[in-house]
MARLUM-949277 format. One record per residue (C-alpha): residue number from 1; residue in three letters; x, y, z. Coordinates in steps of 0.001 Angstrom, whole numbers, plus 500000, padded with zeros to 6 digits. Layout:
BEGIN
(keti NUM; ALA; (X; Y; Z))
...
// end
This chain:
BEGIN
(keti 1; UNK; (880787; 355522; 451868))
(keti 2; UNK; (880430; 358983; 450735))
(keti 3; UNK; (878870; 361640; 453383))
(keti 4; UNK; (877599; 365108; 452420))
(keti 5; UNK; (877004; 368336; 453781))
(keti 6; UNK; (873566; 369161; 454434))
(keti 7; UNK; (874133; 372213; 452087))
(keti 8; UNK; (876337; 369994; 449831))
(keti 9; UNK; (873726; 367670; 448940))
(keti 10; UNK; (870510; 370128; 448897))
(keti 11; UNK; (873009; 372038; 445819))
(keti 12; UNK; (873167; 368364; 444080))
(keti 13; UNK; (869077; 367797; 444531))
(keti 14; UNK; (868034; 372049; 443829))
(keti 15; UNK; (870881; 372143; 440746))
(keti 16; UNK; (868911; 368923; 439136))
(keti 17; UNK; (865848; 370516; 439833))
(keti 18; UNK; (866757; 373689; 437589))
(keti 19; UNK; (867958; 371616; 434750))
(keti 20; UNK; (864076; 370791; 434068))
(keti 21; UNK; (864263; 367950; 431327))
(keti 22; UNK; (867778; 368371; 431114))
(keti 23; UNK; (871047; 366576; 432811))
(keti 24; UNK; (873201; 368610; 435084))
(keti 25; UNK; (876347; 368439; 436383))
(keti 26; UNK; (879291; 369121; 438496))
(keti 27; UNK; (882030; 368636; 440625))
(keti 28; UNK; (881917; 367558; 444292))
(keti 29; UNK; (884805; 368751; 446231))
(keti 30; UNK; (886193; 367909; 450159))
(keti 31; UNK; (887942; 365310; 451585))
(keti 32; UNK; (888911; 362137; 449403))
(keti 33; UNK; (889810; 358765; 450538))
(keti 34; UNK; (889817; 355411; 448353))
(keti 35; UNK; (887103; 353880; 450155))
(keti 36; UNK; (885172; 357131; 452354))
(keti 37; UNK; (885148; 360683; 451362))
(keti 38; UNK; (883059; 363619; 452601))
(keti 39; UNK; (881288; 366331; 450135))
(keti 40; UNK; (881130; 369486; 451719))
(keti 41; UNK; (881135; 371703; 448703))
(keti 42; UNK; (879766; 371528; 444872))
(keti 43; UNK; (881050; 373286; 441753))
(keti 44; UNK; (878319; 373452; 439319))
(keti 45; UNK; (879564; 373187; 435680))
(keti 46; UNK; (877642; 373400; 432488))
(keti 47; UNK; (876360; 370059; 430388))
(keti 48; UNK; (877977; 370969; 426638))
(keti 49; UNK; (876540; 367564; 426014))
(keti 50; UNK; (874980; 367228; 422482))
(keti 51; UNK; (871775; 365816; 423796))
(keti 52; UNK; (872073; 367431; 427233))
(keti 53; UNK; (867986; 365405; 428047))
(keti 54; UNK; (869879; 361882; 427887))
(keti 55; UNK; (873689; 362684; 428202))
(keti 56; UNK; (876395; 364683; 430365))
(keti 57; UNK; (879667; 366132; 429282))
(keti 58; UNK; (881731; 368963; 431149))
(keti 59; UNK; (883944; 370587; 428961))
(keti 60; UNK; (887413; 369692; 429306))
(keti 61; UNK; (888993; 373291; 430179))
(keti 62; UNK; (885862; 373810; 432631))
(keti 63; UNK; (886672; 370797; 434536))
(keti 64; UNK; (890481; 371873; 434565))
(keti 65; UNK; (889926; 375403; 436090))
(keti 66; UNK; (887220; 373885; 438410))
(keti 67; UNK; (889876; 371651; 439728))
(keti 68; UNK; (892330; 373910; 439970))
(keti 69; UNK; (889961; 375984; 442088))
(keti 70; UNK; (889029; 373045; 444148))
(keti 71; UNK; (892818; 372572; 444652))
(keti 72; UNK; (893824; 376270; 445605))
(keti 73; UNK; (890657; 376033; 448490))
(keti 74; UNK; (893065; 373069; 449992))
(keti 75; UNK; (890261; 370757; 449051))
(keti 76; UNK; (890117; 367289; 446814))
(keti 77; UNK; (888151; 366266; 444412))
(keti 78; UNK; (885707; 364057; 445697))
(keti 79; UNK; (883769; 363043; 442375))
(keti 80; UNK; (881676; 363868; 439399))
(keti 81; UNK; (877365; 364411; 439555))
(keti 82; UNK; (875035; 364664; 436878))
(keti 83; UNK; (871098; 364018; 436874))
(keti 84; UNK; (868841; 361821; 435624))
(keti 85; UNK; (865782; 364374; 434765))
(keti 86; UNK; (863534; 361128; 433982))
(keti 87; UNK; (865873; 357748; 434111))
(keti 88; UNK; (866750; 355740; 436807))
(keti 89; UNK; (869328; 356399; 439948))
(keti 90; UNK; (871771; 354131; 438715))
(keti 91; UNK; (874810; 354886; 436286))
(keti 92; UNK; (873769; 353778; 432159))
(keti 93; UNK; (876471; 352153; 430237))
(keti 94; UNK; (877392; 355651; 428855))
(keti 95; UNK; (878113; 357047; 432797))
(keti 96; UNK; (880636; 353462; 432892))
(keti 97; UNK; (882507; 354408; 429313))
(keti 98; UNK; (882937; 357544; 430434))
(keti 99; UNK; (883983; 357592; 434052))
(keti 100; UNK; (887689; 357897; 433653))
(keti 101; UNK; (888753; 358461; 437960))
(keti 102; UNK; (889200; 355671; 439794))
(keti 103; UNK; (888082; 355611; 443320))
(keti 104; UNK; (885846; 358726; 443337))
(keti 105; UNK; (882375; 358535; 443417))
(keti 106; UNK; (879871; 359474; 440556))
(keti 107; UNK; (876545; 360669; 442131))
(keti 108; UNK; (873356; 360492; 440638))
(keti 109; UNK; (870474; 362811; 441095))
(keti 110; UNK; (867056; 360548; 439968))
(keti 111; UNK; (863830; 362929; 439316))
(keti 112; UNK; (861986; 360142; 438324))
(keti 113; UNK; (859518; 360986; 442147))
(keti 114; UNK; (860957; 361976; 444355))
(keti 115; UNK; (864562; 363151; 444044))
(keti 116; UNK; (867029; 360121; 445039))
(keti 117; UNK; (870241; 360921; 445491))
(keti 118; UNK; (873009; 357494; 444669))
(keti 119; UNK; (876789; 357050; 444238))
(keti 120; UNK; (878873; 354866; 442942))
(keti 121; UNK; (882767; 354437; 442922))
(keti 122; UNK; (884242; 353861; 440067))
(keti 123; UNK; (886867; 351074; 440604))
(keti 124; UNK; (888156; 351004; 437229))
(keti 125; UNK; (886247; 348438; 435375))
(keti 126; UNK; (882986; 349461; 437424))
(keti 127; UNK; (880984; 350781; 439503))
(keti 128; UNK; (880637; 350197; 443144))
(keti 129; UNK; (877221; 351027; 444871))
(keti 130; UNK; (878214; 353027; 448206))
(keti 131; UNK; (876546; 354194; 451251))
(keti 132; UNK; (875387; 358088; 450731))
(keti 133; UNK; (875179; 359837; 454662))
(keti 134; UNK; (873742; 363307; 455469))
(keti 135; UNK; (875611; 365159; 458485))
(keti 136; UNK; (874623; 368813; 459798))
// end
């Protein structure tokens, strides 16, 4: 299960929102645990992707200071989340060669109607569809 912030997860939904046609992404920071975590803050980053309407990437030293930051707040790194501008909520086979830490979640903001807002846990070898709560 992952739970959010109110705030927390409004950032995710408004931050895919502004991308327009193209993916965003970020960094979801709180408290981690193998099989529940809770999102109370997000770190937008920028999508250096080549073909930002179909793809993600956050540059390697980006996600390093990010961390670091999440790190000095006394936070963890929850997971990664990126859009899907037009696609579907779940993760493409590109999200699965790419996801690289297991046991955080990857969220996915859909546009494709209304916003949807899904994560997965990446176990390793795949993904893991979990429960996504809203608290005050």
């Amino acid at each position: 299960m992952i739970e959010f912030t109110r705030e927390a997860y409004d950032d995710v939904i408004y931050h895919a929102y502004e991308g327009g046609d193209e993916e965003v992404c970020g960094v979801l920071a709180g408290e981690h645990g193998a099989s529940d975590s809770r999102v109370t803050r997000t770190h937008r980053t920028e999508n250096v992707a080549e073909t930002p309407q179909i793809r993600y990437l956050i540059d390697p030293e980006e996600q390093f200071e990010v961390i670091e930051r999440i790190e000095a707040e006394g936070l963890d790194v929850v997971g990664f989340y990126h859009s899907h501008p037009t696609g579907s909520p779940y993760p493409s086979g590109t999200d699965a060669a790419r996801a690289t830490w297991p046991d955080h979640s990857y969220v996915i903001c859909a546009l494709d109607g209304y916003p949807f807002v899904g994560s997965w846990r990446w176990r390793g070898d795949e993904f893991e569809q979990e429960t996504v709560v809203l608290t005050d």
